[in-house]
BATORVO-713523 format. One record per residue: residue number from 1; residue in three letters; x, y, z of N, C-alpha, C in turn. Coordinates in steps of 0.2 Angstrom, whole numbers, padded with zeros to 4 digits. Each point is the difference from the previous one (the first is absolute). Layout:
<sites>
  pos  code   n_xx   n_yy   n_zz  ca_xx  ca_yy  ca_zz   c_xx   c_yy   c_zz
  NUM   ALA      X      Y      Z      X      Y      Z      X      Y      Z
...
</sites>
This chain:
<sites>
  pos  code   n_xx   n_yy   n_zz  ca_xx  ca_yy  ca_zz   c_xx   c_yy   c_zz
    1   UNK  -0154  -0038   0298   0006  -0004   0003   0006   0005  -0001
    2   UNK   0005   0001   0005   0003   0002   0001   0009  -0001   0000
    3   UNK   0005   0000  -0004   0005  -0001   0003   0002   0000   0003
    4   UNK   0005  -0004   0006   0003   0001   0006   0008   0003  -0001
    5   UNK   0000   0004   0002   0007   0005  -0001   0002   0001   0007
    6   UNK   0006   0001   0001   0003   0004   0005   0004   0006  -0002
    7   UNK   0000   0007   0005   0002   0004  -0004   0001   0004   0007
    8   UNK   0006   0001   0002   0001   0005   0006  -0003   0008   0000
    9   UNK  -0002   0000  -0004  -0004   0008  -0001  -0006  -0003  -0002
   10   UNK  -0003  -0006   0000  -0010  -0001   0003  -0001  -0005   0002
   11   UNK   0003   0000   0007  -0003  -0005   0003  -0006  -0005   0001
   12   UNK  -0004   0003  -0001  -0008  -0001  -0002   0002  -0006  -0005
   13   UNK   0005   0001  -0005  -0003  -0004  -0006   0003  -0009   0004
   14   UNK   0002  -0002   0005   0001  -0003   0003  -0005  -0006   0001
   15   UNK  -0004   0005   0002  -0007  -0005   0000  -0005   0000  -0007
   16   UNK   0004   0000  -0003  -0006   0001  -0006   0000  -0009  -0004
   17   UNK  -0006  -0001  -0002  -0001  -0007   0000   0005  -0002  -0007
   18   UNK   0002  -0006  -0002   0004  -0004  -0005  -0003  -0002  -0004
   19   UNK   0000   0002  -0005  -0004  -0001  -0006  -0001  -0008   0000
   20   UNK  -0006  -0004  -0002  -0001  -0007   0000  -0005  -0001  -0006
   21   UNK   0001  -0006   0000  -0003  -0005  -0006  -0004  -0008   0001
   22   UNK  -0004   0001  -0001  -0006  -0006   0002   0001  -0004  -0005
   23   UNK   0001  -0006   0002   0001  -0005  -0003  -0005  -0005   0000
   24   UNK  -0003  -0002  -0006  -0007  -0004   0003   0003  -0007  -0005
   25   UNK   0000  -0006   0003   0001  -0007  -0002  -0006  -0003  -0001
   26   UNK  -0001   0000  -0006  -0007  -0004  -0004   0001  -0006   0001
   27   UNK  -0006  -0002   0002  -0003  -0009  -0001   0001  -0004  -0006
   28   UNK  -0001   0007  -0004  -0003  -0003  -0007   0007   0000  -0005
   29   UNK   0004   0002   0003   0005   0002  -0005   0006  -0005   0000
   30   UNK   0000  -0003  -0002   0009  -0007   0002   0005   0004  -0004
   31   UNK   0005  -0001   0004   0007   0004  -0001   0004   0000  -0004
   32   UNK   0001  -0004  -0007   0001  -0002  -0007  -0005   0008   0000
   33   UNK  -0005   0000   0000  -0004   0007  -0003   0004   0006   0002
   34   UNK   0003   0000   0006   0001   0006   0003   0006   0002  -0002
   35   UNK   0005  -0005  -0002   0006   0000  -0006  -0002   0002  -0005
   36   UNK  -0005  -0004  -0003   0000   0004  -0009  -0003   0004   0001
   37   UNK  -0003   0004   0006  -0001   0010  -0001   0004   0002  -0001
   38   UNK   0007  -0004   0005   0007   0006  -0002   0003  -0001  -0007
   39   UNK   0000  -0006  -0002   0005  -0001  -0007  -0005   0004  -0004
   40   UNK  -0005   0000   0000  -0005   0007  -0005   0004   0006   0001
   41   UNK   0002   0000   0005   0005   0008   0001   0008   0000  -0002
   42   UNK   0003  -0005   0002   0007  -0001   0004   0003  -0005  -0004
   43   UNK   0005  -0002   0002   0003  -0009  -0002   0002  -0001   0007
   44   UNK  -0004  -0008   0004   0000  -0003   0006   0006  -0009  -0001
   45   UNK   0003   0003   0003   0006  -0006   0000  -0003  -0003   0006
   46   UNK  -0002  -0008   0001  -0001  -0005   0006   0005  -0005  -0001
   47   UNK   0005   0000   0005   0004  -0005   0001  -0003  -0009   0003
   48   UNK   0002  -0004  -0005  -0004  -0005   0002  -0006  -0002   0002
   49   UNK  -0005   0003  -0005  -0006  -0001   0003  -0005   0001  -0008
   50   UNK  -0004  -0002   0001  -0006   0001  -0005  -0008   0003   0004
   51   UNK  -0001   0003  -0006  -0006   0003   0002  -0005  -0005   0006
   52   UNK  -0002  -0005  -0006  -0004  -0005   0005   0005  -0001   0007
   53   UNK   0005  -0001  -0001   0004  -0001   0006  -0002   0005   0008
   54   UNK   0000   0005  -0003  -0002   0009   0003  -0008  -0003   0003
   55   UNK  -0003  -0002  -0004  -0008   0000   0003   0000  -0006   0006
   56   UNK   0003  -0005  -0002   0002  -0006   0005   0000   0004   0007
   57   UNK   0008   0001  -0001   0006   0004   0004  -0005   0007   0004
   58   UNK  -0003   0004  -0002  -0003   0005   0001  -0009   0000  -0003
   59   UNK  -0004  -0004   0004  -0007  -0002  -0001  -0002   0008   0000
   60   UNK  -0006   0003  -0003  -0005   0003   0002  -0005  -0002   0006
   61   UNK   0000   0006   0005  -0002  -0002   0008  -0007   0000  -0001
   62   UNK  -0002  -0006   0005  -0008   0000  -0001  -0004   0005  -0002
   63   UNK  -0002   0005   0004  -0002   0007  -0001   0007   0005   0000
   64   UNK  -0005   0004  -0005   0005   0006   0002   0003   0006   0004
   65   UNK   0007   0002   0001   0001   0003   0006   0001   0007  -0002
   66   UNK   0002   0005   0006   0003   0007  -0003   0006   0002   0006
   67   UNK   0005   0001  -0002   0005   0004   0003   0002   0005  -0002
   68   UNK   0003   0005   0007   0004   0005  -0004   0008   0000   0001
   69   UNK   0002   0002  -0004   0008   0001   0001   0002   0007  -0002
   70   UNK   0004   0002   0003   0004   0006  -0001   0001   0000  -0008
   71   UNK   0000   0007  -0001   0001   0001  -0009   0008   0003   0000
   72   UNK   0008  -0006   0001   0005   0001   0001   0002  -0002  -0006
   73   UNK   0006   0002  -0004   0005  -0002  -0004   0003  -0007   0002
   74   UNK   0002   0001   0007   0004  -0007   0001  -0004  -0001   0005
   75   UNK   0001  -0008   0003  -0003  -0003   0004   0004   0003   0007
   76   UNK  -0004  -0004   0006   0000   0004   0004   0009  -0001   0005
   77   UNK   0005   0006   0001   0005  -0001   0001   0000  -0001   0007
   78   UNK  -0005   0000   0004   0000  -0004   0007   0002  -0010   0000
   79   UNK  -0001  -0002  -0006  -0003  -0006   0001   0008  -0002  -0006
   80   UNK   0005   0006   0000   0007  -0003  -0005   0002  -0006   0007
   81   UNK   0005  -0003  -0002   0003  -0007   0004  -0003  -0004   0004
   82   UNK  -0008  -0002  -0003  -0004  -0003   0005   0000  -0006  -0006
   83   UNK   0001  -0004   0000  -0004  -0008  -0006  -0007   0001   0002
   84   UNK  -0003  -0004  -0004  -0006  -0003   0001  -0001  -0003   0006
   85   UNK   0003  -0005   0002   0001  -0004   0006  -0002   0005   0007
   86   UNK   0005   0004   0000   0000   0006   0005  -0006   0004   0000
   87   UNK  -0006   0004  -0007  -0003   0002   0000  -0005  -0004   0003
   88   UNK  -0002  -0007  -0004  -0005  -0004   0005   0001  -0002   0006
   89   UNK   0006   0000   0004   0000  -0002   0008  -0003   0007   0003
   90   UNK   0001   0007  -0006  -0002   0004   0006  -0008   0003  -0002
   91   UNK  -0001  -0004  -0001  -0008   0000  -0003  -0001   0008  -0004
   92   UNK   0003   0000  -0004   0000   0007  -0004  -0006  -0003  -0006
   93   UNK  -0004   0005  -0001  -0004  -0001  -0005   0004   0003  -0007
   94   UNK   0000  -0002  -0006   0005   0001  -0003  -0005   0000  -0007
   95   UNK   0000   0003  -0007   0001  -0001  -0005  -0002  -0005  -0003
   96   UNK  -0006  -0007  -0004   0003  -0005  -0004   0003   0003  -0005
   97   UNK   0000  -0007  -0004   0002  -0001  -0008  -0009   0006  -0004
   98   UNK  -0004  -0003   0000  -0004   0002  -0001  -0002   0009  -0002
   99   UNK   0001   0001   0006   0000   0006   0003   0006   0003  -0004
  100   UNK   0004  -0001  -0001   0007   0003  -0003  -0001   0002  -0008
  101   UNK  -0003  -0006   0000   0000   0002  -0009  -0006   0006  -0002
  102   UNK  -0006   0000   0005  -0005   0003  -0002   0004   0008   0004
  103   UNK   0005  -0002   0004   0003   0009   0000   0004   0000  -0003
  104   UNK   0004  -0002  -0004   0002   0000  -0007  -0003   0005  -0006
  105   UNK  -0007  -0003   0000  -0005   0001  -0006  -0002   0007   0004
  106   UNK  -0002   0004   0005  -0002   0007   0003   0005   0004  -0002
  107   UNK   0008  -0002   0002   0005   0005   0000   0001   0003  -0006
  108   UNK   0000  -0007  -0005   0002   0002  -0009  -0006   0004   0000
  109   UNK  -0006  -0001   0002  -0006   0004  -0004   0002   0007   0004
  110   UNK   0001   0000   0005   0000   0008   0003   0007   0002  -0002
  111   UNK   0005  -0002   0001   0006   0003  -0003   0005  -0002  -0003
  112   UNK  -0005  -0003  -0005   0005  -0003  -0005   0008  -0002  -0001
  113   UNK   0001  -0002   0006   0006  -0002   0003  -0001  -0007   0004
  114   UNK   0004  -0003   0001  -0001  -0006   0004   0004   0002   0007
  115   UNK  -0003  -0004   0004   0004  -0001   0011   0004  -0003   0000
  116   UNK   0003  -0002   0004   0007  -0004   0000   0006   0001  -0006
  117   UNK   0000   0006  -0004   0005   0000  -0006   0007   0003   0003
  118   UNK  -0001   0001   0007   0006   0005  -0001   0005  -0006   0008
  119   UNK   0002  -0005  -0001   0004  -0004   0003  -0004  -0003   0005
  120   UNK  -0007   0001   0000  -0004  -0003   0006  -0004  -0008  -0004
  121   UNK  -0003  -0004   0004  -0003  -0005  -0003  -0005  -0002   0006
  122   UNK  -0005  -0001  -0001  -0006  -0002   0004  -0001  -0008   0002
  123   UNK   0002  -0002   0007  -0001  -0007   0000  -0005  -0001   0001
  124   UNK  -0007  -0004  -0002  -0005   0000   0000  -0002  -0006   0006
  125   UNK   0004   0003   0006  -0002  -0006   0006  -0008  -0003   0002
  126   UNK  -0003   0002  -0003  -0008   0002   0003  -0002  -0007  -0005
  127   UNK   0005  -0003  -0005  -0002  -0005  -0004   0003  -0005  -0002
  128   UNK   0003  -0006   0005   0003  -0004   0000  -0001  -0006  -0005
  129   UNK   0004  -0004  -0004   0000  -0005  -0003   0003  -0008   0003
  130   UNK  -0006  -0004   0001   0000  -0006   0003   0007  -0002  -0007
  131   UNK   0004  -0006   0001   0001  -0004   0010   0004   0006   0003
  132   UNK   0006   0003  -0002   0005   0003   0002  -0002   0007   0002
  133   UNK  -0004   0002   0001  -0003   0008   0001   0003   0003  -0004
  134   UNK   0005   0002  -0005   0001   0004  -0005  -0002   0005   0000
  135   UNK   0002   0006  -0003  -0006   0006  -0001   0001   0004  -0007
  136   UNK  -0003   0003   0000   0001   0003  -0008   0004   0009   0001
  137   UNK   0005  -0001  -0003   0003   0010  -0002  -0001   0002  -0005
  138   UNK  -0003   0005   0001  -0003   0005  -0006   0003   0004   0000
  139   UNK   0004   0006  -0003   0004   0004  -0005   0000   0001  -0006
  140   UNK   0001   0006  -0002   0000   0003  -0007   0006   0001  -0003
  141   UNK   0003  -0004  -0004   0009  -0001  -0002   0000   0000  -0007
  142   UNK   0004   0006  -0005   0002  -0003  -0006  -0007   0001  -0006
  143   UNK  -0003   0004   0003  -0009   0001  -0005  -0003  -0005   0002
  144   UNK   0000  -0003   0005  -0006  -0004   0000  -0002  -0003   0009
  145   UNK  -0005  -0002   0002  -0001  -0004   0003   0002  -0007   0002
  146   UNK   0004   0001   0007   0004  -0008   0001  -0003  -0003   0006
  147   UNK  -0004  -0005  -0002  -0002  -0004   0009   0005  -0008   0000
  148   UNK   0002   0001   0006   0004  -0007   0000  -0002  -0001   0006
  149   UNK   0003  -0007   0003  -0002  -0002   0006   0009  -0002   0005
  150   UNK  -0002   0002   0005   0006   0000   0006  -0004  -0005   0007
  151   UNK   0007  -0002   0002  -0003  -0006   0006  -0001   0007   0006
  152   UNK  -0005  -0004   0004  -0002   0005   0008   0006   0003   0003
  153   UNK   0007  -0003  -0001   0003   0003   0004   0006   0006  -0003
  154   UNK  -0002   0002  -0006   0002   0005  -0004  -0001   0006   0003
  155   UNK   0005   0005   0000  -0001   0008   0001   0006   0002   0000
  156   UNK  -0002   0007   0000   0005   0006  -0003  -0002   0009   0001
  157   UNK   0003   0002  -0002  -0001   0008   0002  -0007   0000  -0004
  158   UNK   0001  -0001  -0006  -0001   0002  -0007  -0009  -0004   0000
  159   UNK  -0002  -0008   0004  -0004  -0005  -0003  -0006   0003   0007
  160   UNK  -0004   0002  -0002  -0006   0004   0005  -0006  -0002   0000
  161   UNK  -0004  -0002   0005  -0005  -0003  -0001  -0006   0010   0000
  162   UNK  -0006  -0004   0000  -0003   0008  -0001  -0008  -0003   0006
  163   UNK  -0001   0004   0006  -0005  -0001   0002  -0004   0003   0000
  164   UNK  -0008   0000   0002  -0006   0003  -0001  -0002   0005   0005
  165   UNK  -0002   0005  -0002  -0003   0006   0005  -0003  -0004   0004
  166   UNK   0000   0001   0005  -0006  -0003   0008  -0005   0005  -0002
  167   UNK  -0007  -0003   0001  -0005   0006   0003  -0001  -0001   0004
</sites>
């Protein structure tokens, strides 16, 4: 894999491919579990919610799936001042809740650094919360992990959803 760079002096590396990250969302694994992998690493703040709440809120999908996402620091800057609303009318495939925590737990392992630290936050539109559609934002603030929940029609430069590579 390859970084994507631009560089007036190599054109080539233009097309060179964007580093990615396979995300595989276990059957087996309820997302309370996918939390306490990180507070084994980290300290996770959850605004209003509890673990069982998480597993409710965010089931483990019948079988299991695999995606890839781009291996970026911030979420994707195409998708700044879109809400969630916007994102699902234009049928953007986006990011869950799910998915985000587990690229949480790749990024610390590969660079022991966390995504979203540097004024970005990933809206996890791909994982809505009945009645209100709510969504969850994840960001790195203060040494720790903050997920809180914002209504659909939230957005900002800064609040980014993240989509998946097409094959």
């Amino acid at each position: 894999m390859n970084n994507k760079e631009v560089s007036m002096f190599n054109p080539l590396k233009l097309f060179q491919k964007t580093d990615e990250v396979q995300i595989v969302n276990k059957a087996e694994v309820l997302t309370s579990q996918l939390i306490q992998a990180l507070r084994e690493k980290f300290p996770v703040e959850i605004s209003e919610c509890t673990d069982n709440g998480l597993d409710q809120y965010f089931p483990a999908p019948h079988e299991t799936t695999t995606r890839c996402f781009p291996l970026q620091e911030a979420s994707d800057k195409d998708l700044a001042w879109y809400s969630a609303n916007e994102i699902w009318m234009s049928d953007f495939q986006t990011m869950g809740f799910r998915e985000r925590i587990e690229f949480e737990r790749l990024w610390f392992k590969r660079n022991n650094t966390h995504p979203d630290r540097k004024r970005t936050a990933t809206m996890c539109s791909g994982s809505p919360i009945p009645p209100h559609k709510n969504v969850a934002m994840v960001y790195w603030k203060t040494e720790k992990l903050i997920i809180e929940w914002i209504c659909p029609n939230s957005k900002s430069k800064y609040l980014r959803a993240r989509r998946p590579i097409q094959s």
